[in-house]
N, C-alpha and C positions, 0 to 999 in steps of 0.2 A: 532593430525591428523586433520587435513584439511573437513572441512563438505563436503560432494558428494551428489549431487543433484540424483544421479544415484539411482535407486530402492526406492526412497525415495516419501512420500506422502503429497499432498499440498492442502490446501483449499485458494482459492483466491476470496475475498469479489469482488464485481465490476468487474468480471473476464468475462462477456458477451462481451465485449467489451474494445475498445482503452488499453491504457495501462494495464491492468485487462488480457483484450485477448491476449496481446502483451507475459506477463506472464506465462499465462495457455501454447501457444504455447513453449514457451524458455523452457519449462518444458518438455516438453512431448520430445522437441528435445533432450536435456538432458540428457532422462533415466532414468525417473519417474516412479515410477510403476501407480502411480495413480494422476490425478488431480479433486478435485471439483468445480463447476465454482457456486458461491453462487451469487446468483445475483436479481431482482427484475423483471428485461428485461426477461419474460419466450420466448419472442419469439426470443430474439439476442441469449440467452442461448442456445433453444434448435436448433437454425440455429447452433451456434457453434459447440454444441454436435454432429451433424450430420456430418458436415465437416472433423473435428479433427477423426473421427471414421474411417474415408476412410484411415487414413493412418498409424492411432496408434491403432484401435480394437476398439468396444463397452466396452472394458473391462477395458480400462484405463482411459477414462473419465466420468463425471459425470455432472448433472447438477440437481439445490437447489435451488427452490425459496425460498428467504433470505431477508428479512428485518433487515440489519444488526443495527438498534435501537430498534430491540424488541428483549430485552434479548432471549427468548421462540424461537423465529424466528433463530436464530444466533445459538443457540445451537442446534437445530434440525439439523443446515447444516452438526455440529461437528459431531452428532449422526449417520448422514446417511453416510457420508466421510468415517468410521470406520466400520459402517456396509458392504460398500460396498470393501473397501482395507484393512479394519483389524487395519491400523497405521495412524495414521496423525503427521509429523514431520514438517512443514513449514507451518506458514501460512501469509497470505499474506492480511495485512490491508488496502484495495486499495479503496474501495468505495467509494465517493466522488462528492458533485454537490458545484455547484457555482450557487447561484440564490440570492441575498440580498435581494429582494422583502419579499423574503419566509425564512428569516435570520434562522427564530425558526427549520426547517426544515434541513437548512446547519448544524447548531450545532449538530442535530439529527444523521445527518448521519455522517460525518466529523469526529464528535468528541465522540459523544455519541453512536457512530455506533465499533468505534476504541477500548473504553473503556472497550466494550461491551469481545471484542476480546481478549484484554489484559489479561484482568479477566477468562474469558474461557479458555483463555488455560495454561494461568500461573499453575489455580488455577485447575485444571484439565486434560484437554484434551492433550494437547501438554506434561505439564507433566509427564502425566501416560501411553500414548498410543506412543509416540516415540519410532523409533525400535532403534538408536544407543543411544551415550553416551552423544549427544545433539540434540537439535530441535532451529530453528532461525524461528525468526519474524519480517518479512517487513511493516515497514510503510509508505506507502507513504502521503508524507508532500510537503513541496513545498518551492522553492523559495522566496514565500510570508513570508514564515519567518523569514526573515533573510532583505526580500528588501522591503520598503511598498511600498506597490501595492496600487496606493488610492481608486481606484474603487471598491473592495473588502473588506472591514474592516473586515468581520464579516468570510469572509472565510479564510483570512490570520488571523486571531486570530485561527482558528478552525486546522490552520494546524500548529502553533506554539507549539496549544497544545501536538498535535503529534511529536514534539521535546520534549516536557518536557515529555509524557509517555516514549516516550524513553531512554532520560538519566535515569528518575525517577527508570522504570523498572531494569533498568541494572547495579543496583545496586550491590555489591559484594555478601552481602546476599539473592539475588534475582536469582541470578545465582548460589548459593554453593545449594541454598534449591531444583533448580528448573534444573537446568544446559541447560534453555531454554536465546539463546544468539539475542539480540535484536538490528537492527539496522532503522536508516531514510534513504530513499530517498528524495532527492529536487529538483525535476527537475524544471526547468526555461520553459516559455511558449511551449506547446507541443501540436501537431495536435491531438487535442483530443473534444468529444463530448463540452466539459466544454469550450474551446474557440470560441464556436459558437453561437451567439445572441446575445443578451443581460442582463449582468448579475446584471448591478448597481440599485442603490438603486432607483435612480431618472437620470433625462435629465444630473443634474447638476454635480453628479459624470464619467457620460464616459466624457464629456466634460473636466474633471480634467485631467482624464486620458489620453485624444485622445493630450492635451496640454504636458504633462508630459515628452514627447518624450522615456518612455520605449518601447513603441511598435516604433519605428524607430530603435533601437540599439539592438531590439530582431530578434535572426535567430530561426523559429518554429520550431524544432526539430520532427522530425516523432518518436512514442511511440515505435518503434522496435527498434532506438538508446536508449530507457531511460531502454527497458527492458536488452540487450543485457549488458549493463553496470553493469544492477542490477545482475544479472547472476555472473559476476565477482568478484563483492562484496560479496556474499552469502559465498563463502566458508570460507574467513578468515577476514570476515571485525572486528575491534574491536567492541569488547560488548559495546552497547551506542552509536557509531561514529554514525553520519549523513553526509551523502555524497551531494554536491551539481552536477546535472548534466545539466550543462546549454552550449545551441547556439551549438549543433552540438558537442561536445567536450570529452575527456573523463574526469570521475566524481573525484572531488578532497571533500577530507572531510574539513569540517568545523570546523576549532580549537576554542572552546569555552578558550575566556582571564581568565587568572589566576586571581579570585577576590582578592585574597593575594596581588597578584603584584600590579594588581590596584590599592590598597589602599595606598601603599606605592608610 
């Protein structure tokens, strides 16, 4: 049977905003029983929280300052989501900055923020507090890994990794032990906090990129198409698949080449 987002419980890292908030919302319209918005932004949180309450109850959302790279921090969010709805069945690995200046920080959160997540709920949470006969986990990843971006080295590595937690994870025995089913997202550039400023290392890298012509053959997708997609995915996407969602379009998965074939 088919995952139902319906009555079902979600913690979404990054969820004060952009694509995060774009989430939290697709949830609540859904027929969530419950969403937690874990997030750093206590002030976009609890804007959110107040908002989202006018029209789904104080009772159905929540909001978690969350450091999702401080193990402690991240499992407190799991802790309170459960205290507050009983269950946590989805959760949703969204958090995310782009800044190269501050590379050790991307990895922190990106990657080391995701792991954090993986391990949480594989190894516990999602596991044992799921109300049906499976729980799914969202990663948001990116296009970056799959197209190099050159003005981002260190954040398109950080979201490649989140390709390989997810194959990694969704492994057969990962799934018989755990029946927690794991998919990517990869959207292509998206009106979101992350494409405002400047994020490269130095002068010399936007100028790579301002030359590169990716930004002339990209259409910025608003994060209410990348969640709306992710929605559709959720209930039967395969264990493992990662979906690309780029220029406006709907999300087609990403066929990983057969190494066998290859070699042959």
């Amino acid at each position: 049977m088919a995952f139902q987002i319906a009555n079902k419980v979600a913690l979404v890292t990054g969820g004060a905003k952009g694509i995060g908030l774009g989430f939290v919302k697709n949830l609540l319209k859904n027929g969530a029983k419950g969403v937690t918005i874990a997030d750093m932004d206590r002030e976009q949180g609890d804007k959110a929280v107040e908002e989202l309450a006018k029209t789904y109850g104080k009772d159905k959302i929540n909001f978690v300052f969350t450091d999702v790279a401080n193990t402690a921090s991240f499992e407190n969010a799991f802790q309170q989501t459960i205290s507050k709805f009983e269950n946590i069945d989805l959760l949703f690995n969204n958090a995310g900055i782009s800044a190269e200046k501050r590379w050790q920080q991307v990895v922190d959160v990106n990657l080391k923020g995701a792991i954090n997540g993986m391990i949480l709920g594989f190894e516990d949470y999602l596991r044992k507090h799921k109300q049906g006969d499976e729980a799914v986990i969202v990663n948001t990843s990116s296009i970056s890994a799959f197209l190099p971006i050159p003005h981002v080295p260190v954040y398109a590595a950080t979201k490649a990794g989140l390709v390989a937690l997810t194959r990694t994870w969704s492994h057969e025995a990962h799934y018989r032990r755990s029946k927690i089913r794991v998919l990517a997202i990869c959207p292509s550039m998206t009106k979101t906090g992350l494409i405002k400023g400047d994020h490269s290392l130095n002068d010399e890298y936007t100028e790579i990129f301002l030359k590169s012509g990716l930004l002339e053959d990209a259409l910025i997708q608003g994060p209410d198409f990348v969640t709306d997609e992710t929605m559709k995915l959720i209930s039967s996407a395969p264990n493992g698949s990662c979906w690309i969602i780029e220029n406006g379009k709907p999300a087609y998965q990403y066929v990983f080449p057969d190494r066998e074939k290859l070699r042959d």
